[in-house]
N, CA and C atoms as a LAMMPS dump frame, in Angstrom:
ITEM: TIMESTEP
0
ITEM: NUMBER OF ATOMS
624
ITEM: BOX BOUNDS ff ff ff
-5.0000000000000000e+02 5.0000000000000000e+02
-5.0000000000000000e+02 5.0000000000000000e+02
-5.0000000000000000e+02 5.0000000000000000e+02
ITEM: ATOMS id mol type element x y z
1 1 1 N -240.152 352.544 -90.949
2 1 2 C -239.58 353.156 -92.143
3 1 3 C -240.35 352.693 -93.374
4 2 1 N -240.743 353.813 -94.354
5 2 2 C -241.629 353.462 -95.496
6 2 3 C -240.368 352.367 -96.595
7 3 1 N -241.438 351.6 -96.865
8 3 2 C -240.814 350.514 -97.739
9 3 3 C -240.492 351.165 -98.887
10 4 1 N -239.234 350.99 -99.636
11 4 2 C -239.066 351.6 -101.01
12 4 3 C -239.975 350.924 -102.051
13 5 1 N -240.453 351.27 -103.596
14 5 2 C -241.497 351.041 -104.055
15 5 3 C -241.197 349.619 -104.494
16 6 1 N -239.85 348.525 -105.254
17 6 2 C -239.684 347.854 -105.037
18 6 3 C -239.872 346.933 -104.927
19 7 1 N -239.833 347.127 -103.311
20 7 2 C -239.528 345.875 -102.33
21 7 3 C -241.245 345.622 -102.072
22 8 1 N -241.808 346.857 -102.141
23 8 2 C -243.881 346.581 -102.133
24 8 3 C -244.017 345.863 -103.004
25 9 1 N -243.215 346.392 -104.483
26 9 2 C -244.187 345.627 -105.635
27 9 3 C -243.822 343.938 -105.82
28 10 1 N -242.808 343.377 -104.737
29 10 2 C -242.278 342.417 -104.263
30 10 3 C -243.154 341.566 -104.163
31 11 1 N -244.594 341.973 -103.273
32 11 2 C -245.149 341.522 -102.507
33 11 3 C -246.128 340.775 -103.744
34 12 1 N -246.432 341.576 -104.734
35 12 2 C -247.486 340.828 -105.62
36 12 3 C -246.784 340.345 -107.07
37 13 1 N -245.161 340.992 -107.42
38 13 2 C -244.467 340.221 -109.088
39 13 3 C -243.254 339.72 -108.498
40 14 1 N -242.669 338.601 -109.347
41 14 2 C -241.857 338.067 -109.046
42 14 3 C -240.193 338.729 -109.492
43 15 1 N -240.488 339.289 -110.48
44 15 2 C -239.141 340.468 -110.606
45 15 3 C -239.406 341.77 -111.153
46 16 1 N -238.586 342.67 -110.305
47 16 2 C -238.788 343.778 -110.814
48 16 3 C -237.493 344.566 -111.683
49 17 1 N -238.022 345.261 -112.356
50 17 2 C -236.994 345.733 -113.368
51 17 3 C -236.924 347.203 -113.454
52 18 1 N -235.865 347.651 -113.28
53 18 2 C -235.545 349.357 -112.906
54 18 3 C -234.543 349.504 -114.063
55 19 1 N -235.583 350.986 -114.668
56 19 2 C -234.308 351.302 -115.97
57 19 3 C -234.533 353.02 -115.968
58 20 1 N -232.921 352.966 -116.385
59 20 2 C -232.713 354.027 -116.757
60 20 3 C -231.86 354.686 -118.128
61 21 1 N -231.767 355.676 -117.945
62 21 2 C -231.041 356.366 -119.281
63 21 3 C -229.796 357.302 -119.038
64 22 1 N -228.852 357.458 -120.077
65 22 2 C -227.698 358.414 -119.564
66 22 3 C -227.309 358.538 -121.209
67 23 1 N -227.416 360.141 -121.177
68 23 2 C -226.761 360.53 -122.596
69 23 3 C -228.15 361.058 -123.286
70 24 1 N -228.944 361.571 -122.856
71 24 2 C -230.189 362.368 -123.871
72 24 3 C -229.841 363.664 -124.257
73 25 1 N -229.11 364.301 -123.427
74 25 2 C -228.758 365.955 -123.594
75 25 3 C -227.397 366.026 -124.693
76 26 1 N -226.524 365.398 -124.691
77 26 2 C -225.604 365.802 -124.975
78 26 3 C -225.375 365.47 -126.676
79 27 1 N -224.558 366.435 -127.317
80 27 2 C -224.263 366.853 -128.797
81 27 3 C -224.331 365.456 -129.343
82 28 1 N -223.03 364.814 -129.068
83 28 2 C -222.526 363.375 -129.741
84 28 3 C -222.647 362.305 -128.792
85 29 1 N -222.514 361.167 -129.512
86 29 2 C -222.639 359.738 -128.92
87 29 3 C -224.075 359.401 -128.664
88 30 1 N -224.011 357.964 -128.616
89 30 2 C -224.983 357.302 -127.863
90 30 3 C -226.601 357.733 -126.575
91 31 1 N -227.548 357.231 -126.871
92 31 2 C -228.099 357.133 -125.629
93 31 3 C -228.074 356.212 -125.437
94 32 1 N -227.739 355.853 -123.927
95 32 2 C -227.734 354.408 -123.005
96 32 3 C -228.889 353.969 -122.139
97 33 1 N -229.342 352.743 -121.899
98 33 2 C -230.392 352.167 -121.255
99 33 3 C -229.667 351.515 -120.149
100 34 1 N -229.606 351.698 -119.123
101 34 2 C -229.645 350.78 -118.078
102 34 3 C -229.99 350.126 -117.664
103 35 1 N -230.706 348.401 -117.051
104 35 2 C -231.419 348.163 -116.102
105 35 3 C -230.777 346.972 -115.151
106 36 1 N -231.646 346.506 -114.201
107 36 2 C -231.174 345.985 -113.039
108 36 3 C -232.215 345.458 -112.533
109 37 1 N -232.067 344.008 -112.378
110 37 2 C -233.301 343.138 -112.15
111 37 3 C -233.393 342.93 -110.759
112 38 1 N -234.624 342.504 -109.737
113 38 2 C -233.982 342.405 -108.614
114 38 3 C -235.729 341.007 -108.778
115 39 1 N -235.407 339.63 -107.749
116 39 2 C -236.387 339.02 -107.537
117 39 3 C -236.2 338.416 -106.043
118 40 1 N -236.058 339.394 -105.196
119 40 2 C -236.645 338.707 -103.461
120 40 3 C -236.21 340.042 -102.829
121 41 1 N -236.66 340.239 -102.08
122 41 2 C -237.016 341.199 -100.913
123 41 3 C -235.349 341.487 -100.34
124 42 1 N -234.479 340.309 -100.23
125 42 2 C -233.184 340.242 -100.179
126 42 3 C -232.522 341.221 -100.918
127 43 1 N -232.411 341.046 -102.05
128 43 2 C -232.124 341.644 -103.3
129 43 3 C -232.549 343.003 -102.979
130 44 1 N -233.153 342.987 -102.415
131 44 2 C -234.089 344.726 -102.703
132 44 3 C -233.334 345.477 -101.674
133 45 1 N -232.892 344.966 -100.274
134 45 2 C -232.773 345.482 -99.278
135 45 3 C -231.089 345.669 -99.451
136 46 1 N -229.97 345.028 -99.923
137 46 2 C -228.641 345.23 -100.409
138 46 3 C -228.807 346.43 -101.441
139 47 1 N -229.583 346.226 -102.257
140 47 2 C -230.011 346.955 -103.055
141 47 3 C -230.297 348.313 -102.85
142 48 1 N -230.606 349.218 -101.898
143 48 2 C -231.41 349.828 -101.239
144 48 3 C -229.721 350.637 -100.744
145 49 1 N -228.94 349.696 -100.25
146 49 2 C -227.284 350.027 -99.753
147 49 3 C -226.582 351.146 -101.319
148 50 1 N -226.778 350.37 -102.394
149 50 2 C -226.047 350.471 -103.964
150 50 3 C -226.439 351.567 -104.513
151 51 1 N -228.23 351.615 -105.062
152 51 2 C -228.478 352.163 -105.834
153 51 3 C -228.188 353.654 -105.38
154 52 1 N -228.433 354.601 -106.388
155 52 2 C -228.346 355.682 -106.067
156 52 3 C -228.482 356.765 -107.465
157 53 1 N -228.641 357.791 -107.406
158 53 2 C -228.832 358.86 -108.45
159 53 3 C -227.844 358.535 -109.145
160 54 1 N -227.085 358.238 -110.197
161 54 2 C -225.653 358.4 -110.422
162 54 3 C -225.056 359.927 -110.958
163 55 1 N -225.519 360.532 -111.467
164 55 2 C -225.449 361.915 -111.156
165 55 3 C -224.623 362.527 -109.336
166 56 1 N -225.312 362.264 -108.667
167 56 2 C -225.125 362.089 -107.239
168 56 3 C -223.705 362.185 -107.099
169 57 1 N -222.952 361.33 -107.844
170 57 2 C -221.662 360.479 -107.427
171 57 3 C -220.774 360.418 -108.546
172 58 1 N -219.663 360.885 -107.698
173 58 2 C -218.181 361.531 -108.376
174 58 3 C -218.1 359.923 -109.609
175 59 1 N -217.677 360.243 -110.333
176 59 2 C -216.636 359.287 -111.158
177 59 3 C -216.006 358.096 -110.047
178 60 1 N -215.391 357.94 -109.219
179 60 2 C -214.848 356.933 -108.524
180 60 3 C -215.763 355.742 -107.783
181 61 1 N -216.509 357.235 -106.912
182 61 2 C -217.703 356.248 -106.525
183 61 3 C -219.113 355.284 -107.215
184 62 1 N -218.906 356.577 -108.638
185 62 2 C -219.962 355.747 -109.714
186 62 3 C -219.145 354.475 -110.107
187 63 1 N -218.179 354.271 -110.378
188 63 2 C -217.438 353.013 -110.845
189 63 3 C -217.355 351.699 -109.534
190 64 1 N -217.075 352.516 -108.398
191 64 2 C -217.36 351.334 -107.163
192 64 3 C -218.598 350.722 -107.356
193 65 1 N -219.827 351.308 -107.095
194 65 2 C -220.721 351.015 -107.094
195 65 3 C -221.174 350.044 -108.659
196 66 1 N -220.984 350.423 -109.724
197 66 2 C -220.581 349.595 -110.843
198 66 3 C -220.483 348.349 -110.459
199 67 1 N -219.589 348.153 -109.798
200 67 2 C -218.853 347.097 -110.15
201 67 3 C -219.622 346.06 -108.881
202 68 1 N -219.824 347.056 -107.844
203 68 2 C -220.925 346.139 -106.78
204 68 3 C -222.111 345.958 -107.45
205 69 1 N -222.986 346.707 -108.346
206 69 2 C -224.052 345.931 -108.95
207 69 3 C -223.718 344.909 -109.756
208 70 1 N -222.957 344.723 -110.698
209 70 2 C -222.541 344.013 -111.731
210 70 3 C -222.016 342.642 -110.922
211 71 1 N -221.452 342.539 -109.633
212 71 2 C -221.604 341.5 -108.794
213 71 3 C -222.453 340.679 -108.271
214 72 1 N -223.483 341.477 -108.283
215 72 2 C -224.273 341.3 -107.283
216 72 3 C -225.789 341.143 -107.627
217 73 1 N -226.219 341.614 -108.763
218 73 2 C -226.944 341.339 -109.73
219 73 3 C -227.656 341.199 -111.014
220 74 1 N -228.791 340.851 -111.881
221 74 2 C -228.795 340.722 -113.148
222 74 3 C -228.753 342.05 -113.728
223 75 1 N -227.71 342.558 -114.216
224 75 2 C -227.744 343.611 -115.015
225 75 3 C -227.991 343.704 -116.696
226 76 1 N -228.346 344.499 -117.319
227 76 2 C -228.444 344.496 -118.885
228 76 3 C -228.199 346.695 -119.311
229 77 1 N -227.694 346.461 -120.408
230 77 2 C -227.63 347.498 -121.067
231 77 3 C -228.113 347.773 -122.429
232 78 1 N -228.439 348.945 -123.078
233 78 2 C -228.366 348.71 -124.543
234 78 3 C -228.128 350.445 -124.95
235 79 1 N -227.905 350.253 -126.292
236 79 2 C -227.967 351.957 -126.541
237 79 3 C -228.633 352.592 -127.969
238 80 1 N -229.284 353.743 -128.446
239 80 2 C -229.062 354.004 -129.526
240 80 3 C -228.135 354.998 -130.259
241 81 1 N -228.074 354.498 -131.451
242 81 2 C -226.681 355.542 -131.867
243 81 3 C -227.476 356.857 -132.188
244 82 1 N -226.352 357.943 -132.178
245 82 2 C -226.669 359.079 -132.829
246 82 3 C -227.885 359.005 -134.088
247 83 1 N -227.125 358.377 -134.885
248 83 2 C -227.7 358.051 -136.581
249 83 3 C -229.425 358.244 -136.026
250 84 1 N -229.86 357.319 -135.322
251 84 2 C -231.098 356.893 -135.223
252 84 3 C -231.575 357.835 -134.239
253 85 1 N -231.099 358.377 -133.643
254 85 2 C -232.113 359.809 -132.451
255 85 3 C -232.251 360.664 -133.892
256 86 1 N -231.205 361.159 -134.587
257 86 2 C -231.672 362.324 -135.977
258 86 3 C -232.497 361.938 -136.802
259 87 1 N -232.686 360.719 -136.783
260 87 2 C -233.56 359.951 -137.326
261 87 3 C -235.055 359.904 -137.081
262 88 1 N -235.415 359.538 -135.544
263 88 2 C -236.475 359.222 -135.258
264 88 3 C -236.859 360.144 -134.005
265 89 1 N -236.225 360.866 -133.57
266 89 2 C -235.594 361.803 -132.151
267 89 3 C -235.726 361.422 -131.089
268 90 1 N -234.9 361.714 -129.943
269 90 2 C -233.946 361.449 -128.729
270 90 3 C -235.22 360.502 -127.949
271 91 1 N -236.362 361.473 -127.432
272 91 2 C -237.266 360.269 -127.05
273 91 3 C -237.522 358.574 -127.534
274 92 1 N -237.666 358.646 -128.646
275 92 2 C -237.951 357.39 -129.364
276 92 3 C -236.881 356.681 -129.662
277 93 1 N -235.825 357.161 -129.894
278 93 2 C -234.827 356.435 -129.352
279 93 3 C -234.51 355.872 -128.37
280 94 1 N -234.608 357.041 -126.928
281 94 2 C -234.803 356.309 -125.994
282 94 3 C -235.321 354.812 -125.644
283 95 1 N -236.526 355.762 -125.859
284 95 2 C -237.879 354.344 -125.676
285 95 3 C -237.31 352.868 -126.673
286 96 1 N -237.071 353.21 -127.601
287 96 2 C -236.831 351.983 -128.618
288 96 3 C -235.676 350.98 -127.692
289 97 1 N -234.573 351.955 -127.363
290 97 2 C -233.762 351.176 -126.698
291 97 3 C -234.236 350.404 -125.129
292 98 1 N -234.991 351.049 -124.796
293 98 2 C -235.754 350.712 -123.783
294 98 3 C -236.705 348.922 -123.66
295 99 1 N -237.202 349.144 -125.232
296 99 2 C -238.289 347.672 -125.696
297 99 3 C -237.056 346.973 -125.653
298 100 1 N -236.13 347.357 -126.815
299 100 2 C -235.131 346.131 -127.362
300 100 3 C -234.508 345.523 -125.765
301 101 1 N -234.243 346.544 -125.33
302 101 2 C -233.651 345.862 -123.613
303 101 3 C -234.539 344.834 -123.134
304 102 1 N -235.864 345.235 -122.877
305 102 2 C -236.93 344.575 -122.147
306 102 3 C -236.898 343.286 -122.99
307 103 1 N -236.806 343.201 -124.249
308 103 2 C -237.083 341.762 -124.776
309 103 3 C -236.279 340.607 -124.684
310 104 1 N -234.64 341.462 -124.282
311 104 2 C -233.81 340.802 -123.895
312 104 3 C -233.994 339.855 -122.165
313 105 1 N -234.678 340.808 -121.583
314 105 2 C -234.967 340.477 -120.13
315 105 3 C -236.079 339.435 -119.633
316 106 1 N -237.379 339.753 -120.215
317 106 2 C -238.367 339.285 -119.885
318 106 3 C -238.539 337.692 -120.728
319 107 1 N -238.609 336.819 -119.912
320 107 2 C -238.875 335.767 -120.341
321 107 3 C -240.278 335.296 -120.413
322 108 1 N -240.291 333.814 -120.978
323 108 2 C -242.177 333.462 -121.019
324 108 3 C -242.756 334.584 -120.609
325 109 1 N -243.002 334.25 -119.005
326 109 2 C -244.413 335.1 -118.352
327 109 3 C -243.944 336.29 -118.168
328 110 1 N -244.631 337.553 -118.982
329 110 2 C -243.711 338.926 -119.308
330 110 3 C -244.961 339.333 -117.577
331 111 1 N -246.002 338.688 -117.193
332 111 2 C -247.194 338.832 -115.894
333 111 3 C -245.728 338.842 -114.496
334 112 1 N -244.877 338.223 -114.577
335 112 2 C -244.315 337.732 -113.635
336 112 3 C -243.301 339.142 -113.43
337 113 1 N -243.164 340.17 -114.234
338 113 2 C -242.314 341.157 -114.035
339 113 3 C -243.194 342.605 -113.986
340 114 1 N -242.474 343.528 -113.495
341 114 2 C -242.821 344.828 -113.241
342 114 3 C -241.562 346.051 -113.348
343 115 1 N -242.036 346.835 -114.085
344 115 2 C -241.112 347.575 -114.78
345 115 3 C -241.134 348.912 -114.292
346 116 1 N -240.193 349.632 -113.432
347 116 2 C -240.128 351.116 -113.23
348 116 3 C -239.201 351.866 -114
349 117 1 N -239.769 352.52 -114.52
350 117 2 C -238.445 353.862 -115.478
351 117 3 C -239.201 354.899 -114.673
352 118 1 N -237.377 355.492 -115.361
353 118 2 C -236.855 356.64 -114.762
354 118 3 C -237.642 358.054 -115.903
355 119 1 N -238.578 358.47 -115.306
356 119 2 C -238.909 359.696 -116.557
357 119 3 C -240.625 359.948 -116.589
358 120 1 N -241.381 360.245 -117.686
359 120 2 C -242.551 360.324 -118.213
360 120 3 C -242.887 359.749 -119.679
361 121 1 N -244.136 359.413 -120.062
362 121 2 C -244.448 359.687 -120.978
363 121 3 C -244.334 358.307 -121.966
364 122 1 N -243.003 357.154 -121.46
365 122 2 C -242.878 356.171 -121.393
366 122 3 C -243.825 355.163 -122.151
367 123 1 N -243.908 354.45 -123.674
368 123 2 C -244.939 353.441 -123.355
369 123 3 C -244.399 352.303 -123.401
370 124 1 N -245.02 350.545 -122.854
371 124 2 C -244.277 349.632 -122.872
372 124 3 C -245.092 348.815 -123.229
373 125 1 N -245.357 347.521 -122.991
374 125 2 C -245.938 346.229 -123.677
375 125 3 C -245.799 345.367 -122.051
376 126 1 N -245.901 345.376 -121.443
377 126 2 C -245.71 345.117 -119.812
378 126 3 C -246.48 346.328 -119.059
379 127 1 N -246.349 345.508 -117.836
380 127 2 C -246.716 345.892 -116.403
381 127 3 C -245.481 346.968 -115.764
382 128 1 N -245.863 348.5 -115.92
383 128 2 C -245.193 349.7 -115.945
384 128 3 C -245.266 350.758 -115.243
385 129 1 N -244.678 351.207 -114.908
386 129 2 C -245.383 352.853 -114.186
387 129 3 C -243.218 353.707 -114.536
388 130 1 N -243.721 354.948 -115.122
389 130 2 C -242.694 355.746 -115.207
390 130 3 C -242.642 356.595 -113.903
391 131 1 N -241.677 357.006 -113.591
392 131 2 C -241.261 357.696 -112.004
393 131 3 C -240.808 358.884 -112.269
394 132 1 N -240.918 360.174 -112.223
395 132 2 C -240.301 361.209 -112.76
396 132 3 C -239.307 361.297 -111.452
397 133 1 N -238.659 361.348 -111.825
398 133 2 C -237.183 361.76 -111.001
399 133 3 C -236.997 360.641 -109.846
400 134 1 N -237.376 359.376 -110.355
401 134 2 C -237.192 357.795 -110.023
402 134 3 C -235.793 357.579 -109.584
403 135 1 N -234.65 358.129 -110.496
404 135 2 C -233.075 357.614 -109.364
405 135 3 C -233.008 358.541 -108.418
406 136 1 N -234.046 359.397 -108.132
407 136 2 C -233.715 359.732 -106.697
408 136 3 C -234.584 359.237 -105.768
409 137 1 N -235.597 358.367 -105.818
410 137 2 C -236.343 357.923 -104.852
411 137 3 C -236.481 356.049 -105.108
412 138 1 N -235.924 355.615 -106.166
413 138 2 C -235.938 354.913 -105.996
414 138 3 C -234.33 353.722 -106.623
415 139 1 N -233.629 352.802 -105.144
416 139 2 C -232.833 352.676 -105.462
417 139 3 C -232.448 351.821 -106.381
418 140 1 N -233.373 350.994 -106.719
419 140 2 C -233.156 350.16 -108.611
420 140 3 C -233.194 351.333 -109.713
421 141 1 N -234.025 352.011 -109.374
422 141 2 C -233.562 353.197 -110.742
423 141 3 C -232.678 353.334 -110.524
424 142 1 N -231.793 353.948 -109.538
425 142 2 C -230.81 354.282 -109.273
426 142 3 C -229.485 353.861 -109.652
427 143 1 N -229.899 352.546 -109.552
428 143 2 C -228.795 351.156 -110.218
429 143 3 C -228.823 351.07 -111.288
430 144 1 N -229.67 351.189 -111.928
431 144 2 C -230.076 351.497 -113.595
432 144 3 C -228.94 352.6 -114.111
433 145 1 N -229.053 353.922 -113.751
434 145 2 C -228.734 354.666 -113.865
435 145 3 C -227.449 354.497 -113.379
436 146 1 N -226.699 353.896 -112.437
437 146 2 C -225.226 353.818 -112.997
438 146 3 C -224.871 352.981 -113.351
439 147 1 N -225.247 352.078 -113.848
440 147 2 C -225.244 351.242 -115.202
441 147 3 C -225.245 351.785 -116.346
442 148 1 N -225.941 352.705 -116.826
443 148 2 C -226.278 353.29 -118.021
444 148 3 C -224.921 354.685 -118.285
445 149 1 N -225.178 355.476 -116.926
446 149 2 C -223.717 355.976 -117.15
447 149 3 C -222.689 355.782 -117.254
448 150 1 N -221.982 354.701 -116.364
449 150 2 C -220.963 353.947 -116.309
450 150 3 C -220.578 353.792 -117.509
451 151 1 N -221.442 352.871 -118.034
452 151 2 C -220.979 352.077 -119.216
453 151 3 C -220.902 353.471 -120.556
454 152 1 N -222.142 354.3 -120.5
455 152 2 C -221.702 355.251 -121.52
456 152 3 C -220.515 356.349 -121.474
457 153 1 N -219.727 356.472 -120.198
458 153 2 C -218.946 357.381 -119.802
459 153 3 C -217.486 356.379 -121.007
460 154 1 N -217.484 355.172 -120.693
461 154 2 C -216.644 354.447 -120.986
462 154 3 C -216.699 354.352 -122.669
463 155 1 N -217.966 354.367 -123.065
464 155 2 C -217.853 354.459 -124.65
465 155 3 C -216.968 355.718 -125.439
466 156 1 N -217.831 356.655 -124.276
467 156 2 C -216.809 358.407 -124.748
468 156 3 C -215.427 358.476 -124.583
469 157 1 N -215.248 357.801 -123.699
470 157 2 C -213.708 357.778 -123.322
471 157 3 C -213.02 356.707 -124.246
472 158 1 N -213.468 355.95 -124.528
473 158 2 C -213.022 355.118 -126.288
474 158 3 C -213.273 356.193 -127.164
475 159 1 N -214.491 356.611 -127.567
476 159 2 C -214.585 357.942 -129.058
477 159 3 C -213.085 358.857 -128.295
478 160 1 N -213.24 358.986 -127.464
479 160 2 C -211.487 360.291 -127.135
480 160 3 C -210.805 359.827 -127.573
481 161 1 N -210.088 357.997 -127.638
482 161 2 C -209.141 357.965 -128.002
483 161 3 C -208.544 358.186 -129.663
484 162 1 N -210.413 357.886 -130.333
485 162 2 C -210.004 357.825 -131.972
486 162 3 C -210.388 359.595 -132.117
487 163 1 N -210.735 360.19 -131.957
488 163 2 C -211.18 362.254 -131.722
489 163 3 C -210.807 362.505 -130.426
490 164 1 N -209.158 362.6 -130.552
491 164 2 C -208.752 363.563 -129.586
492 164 3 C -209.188 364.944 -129.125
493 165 1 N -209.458 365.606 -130.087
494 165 2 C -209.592 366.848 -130.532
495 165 3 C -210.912 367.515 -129.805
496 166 1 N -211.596 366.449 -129.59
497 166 2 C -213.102 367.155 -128.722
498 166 3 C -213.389 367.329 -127.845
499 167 1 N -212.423 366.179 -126.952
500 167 2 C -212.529 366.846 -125.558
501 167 3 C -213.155 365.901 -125.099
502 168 1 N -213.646 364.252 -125.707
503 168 2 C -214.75 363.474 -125.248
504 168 3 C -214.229 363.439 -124.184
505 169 1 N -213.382 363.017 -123.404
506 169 2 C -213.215 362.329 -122.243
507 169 3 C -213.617 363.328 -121.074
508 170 1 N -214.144 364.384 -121.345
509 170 2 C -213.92 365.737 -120.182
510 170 3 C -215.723 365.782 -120.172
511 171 1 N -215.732 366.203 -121.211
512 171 2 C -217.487 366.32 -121.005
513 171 3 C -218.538 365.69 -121.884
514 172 1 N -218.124 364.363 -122.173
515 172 2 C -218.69 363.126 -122.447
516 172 3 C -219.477 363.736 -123.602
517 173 1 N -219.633 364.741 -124.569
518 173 2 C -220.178 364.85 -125.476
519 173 3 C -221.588 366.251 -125.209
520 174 1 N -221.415 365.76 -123.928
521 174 2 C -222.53 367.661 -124.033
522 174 3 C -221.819 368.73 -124.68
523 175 1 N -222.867 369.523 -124.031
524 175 2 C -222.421 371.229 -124.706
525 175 3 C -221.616 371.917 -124.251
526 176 1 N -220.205 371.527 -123.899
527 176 2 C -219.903 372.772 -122.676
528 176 3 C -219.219 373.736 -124.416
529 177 1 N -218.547 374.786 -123.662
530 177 2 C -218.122 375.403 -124.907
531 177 3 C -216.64 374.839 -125.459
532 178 1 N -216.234 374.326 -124.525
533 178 2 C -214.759 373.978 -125.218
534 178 3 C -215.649 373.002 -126.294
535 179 1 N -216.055 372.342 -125.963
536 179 2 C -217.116 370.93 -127.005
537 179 3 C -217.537 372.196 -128.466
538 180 1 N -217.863 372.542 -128.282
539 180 2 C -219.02 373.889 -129.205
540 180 3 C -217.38 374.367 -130.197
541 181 1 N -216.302 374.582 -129.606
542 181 2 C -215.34 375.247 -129.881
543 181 3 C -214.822 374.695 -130.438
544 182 1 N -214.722 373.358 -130.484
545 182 2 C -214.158 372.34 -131.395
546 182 3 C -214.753 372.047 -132.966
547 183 1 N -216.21 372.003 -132.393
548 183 2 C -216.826 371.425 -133.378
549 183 3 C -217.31 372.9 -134.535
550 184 1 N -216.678 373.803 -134.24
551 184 2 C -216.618 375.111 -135.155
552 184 3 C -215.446 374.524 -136.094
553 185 1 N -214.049 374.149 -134.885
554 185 2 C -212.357 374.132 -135.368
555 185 3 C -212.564 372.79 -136.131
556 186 1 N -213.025 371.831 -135.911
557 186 2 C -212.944 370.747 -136.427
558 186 3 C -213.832 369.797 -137.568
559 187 1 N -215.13 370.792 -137.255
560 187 2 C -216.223 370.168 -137.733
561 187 3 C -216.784 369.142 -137.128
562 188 1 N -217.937 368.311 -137.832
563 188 2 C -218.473 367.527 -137.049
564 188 3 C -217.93 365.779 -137.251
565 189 1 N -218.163 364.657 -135.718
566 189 2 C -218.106 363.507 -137.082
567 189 3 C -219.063 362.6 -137.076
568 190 1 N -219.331 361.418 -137.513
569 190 2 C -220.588 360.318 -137.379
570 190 3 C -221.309 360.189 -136.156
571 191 1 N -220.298 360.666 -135.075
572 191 2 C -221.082 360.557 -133.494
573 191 3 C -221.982 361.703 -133.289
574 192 1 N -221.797 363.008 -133.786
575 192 2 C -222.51 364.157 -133.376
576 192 3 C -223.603 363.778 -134.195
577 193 1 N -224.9 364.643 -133.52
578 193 2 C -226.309 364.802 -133.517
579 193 3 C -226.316 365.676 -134.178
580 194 1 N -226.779 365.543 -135.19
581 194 2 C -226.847 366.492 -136.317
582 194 3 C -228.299 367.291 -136.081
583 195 1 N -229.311 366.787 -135.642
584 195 2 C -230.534 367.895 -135.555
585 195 3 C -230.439 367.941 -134.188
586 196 1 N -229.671 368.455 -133.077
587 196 2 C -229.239 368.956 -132.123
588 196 3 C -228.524 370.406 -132.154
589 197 1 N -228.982 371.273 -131.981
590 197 2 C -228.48 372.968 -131.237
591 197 3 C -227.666 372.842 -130.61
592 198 1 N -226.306 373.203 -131.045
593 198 2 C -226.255 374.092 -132.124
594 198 3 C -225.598 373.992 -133.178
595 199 1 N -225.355 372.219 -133.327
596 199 2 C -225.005 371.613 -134.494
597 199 3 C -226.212 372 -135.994
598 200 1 N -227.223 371.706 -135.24
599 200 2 C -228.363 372.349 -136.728
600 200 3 C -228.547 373.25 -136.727
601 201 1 N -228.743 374.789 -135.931
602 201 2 C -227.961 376.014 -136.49
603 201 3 C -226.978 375.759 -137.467
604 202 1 N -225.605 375.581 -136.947
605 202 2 C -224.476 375.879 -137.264
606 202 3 C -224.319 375.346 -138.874
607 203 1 N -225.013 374.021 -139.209
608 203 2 C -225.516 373.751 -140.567
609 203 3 C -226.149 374.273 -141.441
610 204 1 N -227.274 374.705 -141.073
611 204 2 C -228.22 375.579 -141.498
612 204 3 C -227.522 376.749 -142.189
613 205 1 N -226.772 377.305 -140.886
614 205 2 C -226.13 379.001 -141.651
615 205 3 C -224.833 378.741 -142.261
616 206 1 N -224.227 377.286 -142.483
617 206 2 C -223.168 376.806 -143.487
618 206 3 C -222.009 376.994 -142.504
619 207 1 N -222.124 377.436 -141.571
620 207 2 C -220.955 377.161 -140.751
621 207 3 C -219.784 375.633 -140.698
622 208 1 N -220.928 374.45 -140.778
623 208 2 C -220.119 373.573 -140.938
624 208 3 C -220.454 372.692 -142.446
């Protein structure tokens, strides 16, 4: 059986670091960074049991699994707010949240780690390779990634309790139309993405 990428890059750094993201598409809130450290072949192979797309996996099972990484090993998160994607846009936000994570992680010898994200285009200050569609082939992205959702599903579901009215808790801030339908009835508030479609339409032609 082919070794996951990993547990190879095992063979020559001493930890590897799998990150991901949750929350780039959607109107309001946060983007989230995930990651999930793993350093022995051990680690990799439990690991290998956990990770997974989180997309993949209902709400129940994304929270099981949660809670088995967060057991089981070094996890970290970070996010950027709305304010700063309209600011600087959704990529670079990303990415920004991405460094600030890594600086949190990497100690002295930044040589001793190896970094897989989930995506393209990616730049870092370390030893890197981006994976396009990485939480599905690989299961530390994977772990990343419900880390990153997890925890951002849980922020939206706090914004629901103070903006009832939007619906956060149902579709975490994307576009569905009840979301769109609100933000006609209600207007917008500090969480929505203001140079996001079809919030910047809807500005533009004075709608809101």
């Amino acid at each position: 059986m082919k070794e996951n990428i990993e547990i190879t890059l095992l063979n020559k750094y001493k930890k590897i670091i799998g990150i991901d993201e949750a929350g780039r598409g959607p109107l309001a809130g946060p983007v989230f960074v995930g990651a999930v450290v793993i350093e022995s072949k051990k680690e990799g192979e439990l690991l290998a049991k956990i990770g997974k797309d989180s997309k993949s996996l209902s709400p129940k099972q994304r929270e099981r699994r949660y809670f088995q990484i967060t057991r089981n090993f070094k996890y970290y998160s970070n996010f950027s707010t709305s304010q700063l994607i309209d600011e600087i846009n959704i990529f670079k936000a990303t990415e920004l949240a991405m460094i600030k994570l890594l600086e949190k992680i990497v100690e002295e010898n930044a040589n001793d780690y190896y970094v897989i994200i989930d995506g393209k285009f990616f730049k870092l200050d370390y030893n890197y390779d981006c994976i396009v569609k990485g939480d599905q082939t690989s299961p530390l992205i994977g772990a990343a990634s419900i880390v990153a959702k997890y925890e951002r599903d849980i922020y939206m579901n706090q914004l629901h309790e103070l903006y009832p009215n939007y619906g956060f808790i149902t579709h975490k801030g994307y576009p569905t139309r009840k979301h769109i339908e609100s933000i006609k009835k209600y207007g917008i508030i500090s969480e929505h993405r203001k140079t996001f479609n079809p919030i910047k339409r809807f500005i533009e032609e004075g709608i809101l």
